[in-house]
C-alpha positions in Angstrom: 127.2 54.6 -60.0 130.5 55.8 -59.0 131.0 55.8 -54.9 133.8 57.6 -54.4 136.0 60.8 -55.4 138.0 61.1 -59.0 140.1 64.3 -57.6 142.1 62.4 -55.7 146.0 63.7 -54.8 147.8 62.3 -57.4 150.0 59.9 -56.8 153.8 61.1 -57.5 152.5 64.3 -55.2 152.1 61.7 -52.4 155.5 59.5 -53.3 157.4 63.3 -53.2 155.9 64.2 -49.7 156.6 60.5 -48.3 160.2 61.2 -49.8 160.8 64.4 -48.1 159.5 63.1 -44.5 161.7 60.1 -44.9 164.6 62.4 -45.8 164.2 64.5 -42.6 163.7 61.4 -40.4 166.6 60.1 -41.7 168.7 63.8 -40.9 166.9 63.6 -37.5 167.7 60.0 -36.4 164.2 59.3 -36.1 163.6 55.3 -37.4 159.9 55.9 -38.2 156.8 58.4 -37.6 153.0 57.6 -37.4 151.0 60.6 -38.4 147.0 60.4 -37.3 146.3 63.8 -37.3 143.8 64.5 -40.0 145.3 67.4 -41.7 148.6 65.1 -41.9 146.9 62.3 -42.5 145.8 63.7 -45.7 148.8 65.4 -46.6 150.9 62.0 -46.6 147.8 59.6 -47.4 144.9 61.5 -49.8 142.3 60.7 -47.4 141.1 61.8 -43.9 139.6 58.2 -43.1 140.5 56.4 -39.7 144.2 55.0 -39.1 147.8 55.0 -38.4 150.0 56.0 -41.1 153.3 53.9 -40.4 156.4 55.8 -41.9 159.9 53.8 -41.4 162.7 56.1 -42.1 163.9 53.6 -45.0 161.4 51.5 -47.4 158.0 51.3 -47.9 155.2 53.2 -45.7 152.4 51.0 -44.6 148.5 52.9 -44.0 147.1 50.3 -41.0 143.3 51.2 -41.7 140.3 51.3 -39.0 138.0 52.5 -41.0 136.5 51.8 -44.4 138.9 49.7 -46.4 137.3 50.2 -49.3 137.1 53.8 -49.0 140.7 54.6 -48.3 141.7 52.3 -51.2 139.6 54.7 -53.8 141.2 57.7 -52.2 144.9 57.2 -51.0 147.5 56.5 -53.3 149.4 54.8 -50.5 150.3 51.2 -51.9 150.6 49.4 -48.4 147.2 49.5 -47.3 146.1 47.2 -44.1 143.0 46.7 -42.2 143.3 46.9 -38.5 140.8 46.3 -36.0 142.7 48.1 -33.4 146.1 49.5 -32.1 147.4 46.9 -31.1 147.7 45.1 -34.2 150.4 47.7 -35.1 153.5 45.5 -33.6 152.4 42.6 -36.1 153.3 45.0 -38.9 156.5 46.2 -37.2 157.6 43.2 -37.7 157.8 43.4 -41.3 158.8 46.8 -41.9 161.3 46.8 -39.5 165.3 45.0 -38.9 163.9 44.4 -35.2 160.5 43.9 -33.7 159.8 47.8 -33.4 161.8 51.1 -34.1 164.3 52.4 -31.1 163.0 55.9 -31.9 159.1 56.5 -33.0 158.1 60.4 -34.5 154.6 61.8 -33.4 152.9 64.9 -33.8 153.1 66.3 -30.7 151.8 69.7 -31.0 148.2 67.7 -32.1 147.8 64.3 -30.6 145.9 64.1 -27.3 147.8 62.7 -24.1 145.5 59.6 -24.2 145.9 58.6 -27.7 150.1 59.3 -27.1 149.3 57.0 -23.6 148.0 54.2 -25.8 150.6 54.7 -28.8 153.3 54.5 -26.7 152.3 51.0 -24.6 152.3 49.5 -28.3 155.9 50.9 -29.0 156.5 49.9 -25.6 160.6 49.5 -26.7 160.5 52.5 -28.6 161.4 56.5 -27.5 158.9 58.9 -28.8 160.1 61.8 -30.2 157.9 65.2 -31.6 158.0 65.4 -35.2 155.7 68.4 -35.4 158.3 70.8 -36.5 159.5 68.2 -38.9 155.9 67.8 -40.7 155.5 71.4 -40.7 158.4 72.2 -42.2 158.1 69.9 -45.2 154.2 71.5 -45.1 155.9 74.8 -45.3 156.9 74.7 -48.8 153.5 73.9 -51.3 154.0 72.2 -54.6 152.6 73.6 -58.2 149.5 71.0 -57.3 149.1 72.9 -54.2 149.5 76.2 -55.3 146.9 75.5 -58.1 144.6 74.4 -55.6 145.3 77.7 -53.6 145.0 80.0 -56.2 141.6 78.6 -57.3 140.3 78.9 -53.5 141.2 82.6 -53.7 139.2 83.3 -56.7 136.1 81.9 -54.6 136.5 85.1 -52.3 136.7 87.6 -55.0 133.7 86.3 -56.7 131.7 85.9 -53.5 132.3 89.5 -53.0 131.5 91.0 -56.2 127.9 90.3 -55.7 128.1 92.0 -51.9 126.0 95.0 -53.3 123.4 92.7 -54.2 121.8 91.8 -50.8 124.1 94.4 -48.7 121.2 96.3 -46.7 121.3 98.4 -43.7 120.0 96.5 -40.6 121.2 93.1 -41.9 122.7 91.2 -39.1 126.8 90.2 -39.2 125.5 86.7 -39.0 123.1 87.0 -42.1 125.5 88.9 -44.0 128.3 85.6 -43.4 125.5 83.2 -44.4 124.8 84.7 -48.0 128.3 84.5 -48.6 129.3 81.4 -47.5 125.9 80.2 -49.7 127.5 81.8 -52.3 131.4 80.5 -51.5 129.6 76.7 -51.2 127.9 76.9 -55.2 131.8 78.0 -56.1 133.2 74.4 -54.3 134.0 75.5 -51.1 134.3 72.7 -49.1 132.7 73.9 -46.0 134.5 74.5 -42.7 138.4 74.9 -42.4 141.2 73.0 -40.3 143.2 75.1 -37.5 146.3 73.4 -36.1 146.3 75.4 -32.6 144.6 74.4 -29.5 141.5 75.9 -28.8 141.6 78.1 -31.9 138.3 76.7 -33.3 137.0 78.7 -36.7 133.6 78.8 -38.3 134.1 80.3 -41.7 136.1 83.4 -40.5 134.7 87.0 -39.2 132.3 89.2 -40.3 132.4 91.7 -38.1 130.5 95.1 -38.1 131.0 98.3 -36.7 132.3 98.8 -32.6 132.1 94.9 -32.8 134.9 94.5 -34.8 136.9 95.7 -32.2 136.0 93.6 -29.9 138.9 91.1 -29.0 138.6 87.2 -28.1 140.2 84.2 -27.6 141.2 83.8 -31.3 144.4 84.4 -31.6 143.8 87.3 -34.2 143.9 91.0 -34.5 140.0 90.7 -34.9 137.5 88.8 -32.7 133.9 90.0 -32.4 131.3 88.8 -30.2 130.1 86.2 -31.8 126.9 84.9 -31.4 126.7 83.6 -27.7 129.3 83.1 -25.3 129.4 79.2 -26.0 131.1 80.4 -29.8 131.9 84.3 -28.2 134.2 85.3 -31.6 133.0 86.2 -35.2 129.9 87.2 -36.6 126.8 88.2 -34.3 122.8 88.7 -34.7 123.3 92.6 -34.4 122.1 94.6 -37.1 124.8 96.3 -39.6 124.5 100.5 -39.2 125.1 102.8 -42.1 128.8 104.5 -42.4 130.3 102.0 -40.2 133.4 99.6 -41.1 132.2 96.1 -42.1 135.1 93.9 -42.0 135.2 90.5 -43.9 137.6 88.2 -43.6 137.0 84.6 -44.5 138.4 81.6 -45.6 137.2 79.6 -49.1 138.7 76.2 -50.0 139.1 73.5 -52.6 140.0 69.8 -52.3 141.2 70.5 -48.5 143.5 73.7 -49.5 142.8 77.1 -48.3 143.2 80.8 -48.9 142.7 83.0 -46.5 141.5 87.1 -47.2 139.8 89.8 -46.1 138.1 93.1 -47.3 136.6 95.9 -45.7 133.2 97.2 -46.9 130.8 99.8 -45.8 127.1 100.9 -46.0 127.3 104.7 -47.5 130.9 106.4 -46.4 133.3 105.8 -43.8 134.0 108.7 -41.9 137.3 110.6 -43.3 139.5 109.3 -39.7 139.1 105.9 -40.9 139.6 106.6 -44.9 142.9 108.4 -44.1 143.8 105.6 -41.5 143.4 103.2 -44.6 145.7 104.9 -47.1 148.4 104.8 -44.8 147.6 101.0 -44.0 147.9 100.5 -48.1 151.5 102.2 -47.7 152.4 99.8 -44.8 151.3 96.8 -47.0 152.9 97.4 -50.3 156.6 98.3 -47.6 155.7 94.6 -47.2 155.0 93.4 -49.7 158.9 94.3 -51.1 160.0 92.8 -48.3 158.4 89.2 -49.1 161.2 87.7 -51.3 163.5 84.3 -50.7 166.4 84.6 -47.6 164.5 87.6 -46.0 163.8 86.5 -42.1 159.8 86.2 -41.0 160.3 88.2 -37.7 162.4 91.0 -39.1 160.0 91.6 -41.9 157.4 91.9 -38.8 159.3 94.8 -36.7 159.9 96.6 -40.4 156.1 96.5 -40.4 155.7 97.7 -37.4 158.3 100.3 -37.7 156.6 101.9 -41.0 153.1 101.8 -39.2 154.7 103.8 -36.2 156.7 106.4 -38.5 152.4 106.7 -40.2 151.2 107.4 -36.5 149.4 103.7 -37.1 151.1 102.3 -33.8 149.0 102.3 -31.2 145.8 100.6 -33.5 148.2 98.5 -36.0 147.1 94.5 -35.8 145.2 95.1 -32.5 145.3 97.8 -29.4 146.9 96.9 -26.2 147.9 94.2 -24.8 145.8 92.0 -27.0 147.4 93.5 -29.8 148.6 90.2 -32.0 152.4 89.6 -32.9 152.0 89.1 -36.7 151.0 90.5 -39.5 151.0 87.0 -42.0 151.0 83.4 -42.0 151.0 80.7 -43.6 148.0 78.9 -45.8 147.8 75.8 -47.2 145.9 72.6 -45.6 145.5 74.5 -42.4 144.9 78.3 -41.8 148.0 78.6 -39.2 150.6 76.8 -40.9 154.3 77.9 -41.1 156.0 80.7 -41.7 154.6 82.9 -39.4 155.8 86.6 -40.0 155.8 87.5 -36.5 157.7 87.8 -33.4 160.3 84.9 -32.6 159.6 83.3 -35.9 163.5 83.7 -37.4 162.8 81.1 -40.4 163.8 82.2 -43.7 161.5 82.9 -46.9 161.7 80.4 -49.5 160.3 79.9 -53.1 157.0 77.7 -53.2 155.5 78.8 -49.4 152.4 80.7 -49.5 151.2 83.3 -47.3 148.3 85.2 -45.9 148.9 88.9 -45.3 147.3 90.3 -42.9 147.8 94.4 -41.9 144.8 95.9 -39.6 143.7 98.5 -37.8 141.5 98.1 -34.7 139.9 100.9 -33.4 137.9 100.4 -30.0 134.2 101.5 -30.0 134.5 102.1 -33.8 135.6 99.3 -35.4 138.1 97.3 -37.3 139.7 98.2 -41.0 142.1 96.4 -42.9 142.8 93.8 -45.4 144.3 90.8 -46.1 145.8 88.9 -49.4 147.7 85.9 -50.4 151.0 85.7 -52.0 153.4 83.2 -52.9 156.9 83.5 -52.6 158.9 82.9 -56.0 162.6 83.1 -56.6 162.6 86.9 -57.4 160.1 88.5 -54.9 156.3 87.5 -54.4 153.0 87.3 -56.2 149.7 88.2 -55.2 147.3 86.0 -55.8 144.1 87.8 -54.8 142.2 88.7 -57.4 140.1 91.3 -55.8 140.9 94.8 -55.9 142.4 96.7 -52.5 139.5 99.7 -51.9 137.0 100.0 -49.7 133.8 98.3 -50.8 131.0 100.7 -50.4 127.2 99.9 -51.0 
């Protein structure tokens, strides 16, 4: 009886990653990182499983394991692989991997590892300077390999053929929270590997929103043009036990996954006919969206791609409901996907990086309309050397049931 996973990451997709972090360290005048973060964990290892993942800026990386041994072995393709019963057993392998007893400068992920956990990091490194290596990790992140984009690409095909049974078990009076549940069933039978990783404080996620009628316009804490009640204060965002009314917007936007990597998208459906304000409102948004979509090609800067955006839905008299309304209107229309539904580029305000062949995107245009409801959609596309490519497989209209 086999115990443990065959689709492992391969291992010369693991070598290439190891690579490119060494590289930047090495720009940086870093002498070594240790990632613990899960989402980077299994980025540089294969595996999620408890440890420190030691990363000298020259030479070999060495996994110091506190968790299953054998477990990590089956899964990471990491060849130095050491159990530890605790932290500070780290400064017995320093001494190996490193000219002196410990690096002068030590990379962590700053944006991600609590203050306790840096506390008890830094009284092993107790010579050592700690330095943030979150934009460093991020960046290398940024950019998604052919193994990655496969990965993507068959996550996005799990929304599109969730969806295409939505007039099914559609119904009026079926609650937000009902509706979510058939179609993460359905997303689960596909491979979906259940919840999904966000990198920002605070900004939990349960699936994504579904998000009926005046609810949908509703804003929370999630940093997102959408939020929605949710189901009790404790959770107060996404779907809620209210039933779903005829002729009023349903917007669903949800993330699917495979082997850890995402795809984020969204569609808006509706129970008879949306009334003509809203239909109009959403043939203008289509405009907007394809304006951005030529804009989403290599060199072009993330933030000035976001006021063109914004630009093209003033001219369309969308301003005043595009990606939110007032002040807790959001500040960008796309981001990045991969291991993580916030990861870099962001195309929004203050985000001045430049496109680049290989990252992947989620893009996101909406319309937010308070005591209606929320319209919009959202699609995946990865830049290549000549433009972009869409990699939803779901066609752009309004579902109606």
């Amino acid at each position: 009886m086999k115990l443990f996973h065959e689709n492992k990451t391969p291992k010369v997709e693991i070598g290439a990653r190891i690579v490119a972090l060494q590289a930047a360290l090495t720009r940086a005048n870093i002498d070594a990182a240790v990632i613990v973060q899960n989402a980077d964990l299994f980025y540089f290892t294969g595996t999620i499983q408890k440890g420190y993942l030691l990363v000298p800026s020259r030479g070999n990386p060495v996994f110091a394991v506190t968790g299953d041994l054998d477990r990590v072995k089956a899964e990471s393709s990491i060849e130095a692989i050491e159990p530890i019963a605790s932290l500070k057993e780290i400064p017995a392998i320093c001494y190996r991997i490193f000219p002196s007893s410990q690096p002068h400068t030590i990379g962590l992920e700053f944006d991600v590892i609590p203050v306790s956990l840096y506390n008890r990091i830094c009284s092993v490194f107790k010579s050592s300077r700690p330095v943030d290596i979150s934009p460093i990790i991020r960046n290398i992140r940024m950019v998604k390999s052919p193994y990655e984009i496969d990965k993507i690409k068959g996550s996005a095909t799990i929304f599109a053929e969730a969806i295409s049974h939505l007039p099914q078990f559609l119904k009026p009076g079926m609650t937000e929270v009902a509706l979510q549940s058939e179609l993460i069933r359905l997303g689960r039978y596909r491979s979906h590997f259940g919840a999904h990783r966000v990198r920002g404080f605070n900004q939990e996620s349960y699936y994504g929103h579904v998000l009926a009628g005046p609810r949908g316009a509703v804003p929370s804490m999630v940093n997102s043009p959408t939020g929605g009640l949710g189901s009790t204060p404790a959770f107060g965002y996404g779907a809620g036990h209210w039933p779903i009314e005829e002729n009023s917007p349903i917007l669903i936007d949800l993330c699917f996954g495979i082997d850890g990597y995402l795809a984020d998208q969204t569609r808006t459906a509706v129970i008879g006919k949306l009334p003509s304000s809203l239909l109009s409102a959403y043939e203008k948004l289509l405009v907007v969206k394809k304006e951005i979509e030529e804009l989403l090609r290599p060199g072009a800067i993330c933030e000035e791609i976001y006021f063109q955006a914004l630009e093209k839905a003033e001219a369309l008299d969308l301003g005043e409901n595009f990606m939110g309304h007032g002040p807790r209107r959001a500040r960008f229309i796309g981001h990045g996907i991969g291991l993580e539904m916030d990861e870099w580029p962001v195309i929004g305000k203050g985000f001045r990086s430049a496109l680049a062949p290989g990252m992947v995107l989620a893009l996101e245009p909406k319309l937010i309309f308070p005591g209606i409801g929320a319209i919009g959609l959202e699609d995946n596309y990865i830049i290549t050397e000549k433009g972009c490519e869409n990699i939803t497989p779901l066609d752009e209209s309004i579902i109606e049931v």
